[in-house]
N, C-alpha and C positions, 0 to 999 in steps of 0.2 A: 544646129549643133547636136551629133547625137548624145543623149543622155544631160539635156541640158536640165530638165524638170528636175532629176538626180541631183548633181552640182547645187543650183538654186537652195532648196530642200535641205542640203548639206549645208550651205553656208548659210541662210536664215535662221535653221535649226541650232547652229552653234551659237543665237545674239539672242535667241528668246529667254534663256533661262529655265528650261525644259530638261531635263536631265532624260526624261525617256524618249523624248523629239530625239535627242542628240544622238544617242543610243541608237535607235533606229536609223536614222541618218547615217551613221557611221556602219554600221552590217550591211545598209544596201550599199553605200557605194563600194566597199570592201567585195560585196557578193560581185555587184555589176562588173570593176571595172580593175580592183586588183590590190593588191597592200599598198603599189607603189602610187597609185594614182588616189588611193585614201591619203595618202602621207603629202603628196603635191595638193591635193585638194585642202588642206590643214593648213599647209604652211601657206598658200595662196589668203585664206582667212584672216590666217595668225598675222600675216602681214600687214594686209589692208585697216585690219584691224590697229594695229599700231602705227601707221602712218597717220589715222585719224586722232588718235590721242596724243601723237607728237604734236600736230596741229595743234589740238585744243592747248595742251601744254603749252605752247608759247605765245598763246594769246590773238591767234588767230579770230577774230569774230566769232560768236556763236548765233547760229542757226536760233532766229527764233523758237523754233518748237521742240530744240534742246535747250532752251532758256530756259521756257516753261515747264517742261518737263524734270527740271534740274533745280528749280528752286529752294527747292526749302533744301536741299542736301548742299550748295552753296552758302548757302546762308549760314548752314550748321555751324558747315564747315571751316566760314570763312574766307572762301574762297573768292569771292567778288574783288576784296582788295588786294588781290595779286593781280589783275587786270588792270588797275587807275598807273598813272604814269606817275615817279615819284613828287 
């Protein structure tokens, strides 16, 4: 796929937490491919991105190594006893 490293790059760069990854990320594909294909390559993101949180939202299983990764901010939060069945 041409310009797939690009794509890739763009959509990783938007889940690290990197503000200047992101930045970059966004002027290349803007430079390579166009405003309009910056704007489809975001909402393609912004998407996937919220189809996985609806998941987690409704109590879909978690992925052990988002378990572990996620712990102590469940805990905090209290979040584990919205998953037990009433």
């Amino acid at each position: 796929m041409p310009q797939a490293a690009l794509l890739l790059e763009f959509a990783e760069s938007m889940h690290d937490g990197d503000p200047t990854r992101r930045a970059r990320a966004r002027v290349a594909v803007h430079g390579a491919l166009g405003a309009s294909a910056l704007v489809d390559a975001a909402a393609i993101v912004a998407s996937f991105s919220a189809v996985v949180k609806i998941a987690d939202g409704t109590g879909i299983p978690l992925e052990e190594a988002k378990a572990h990764a996620t712990a102590d901010l469940r805990a905090a939060l209290g979040l584990d006893r919205l998953n037990r069945d009433p």
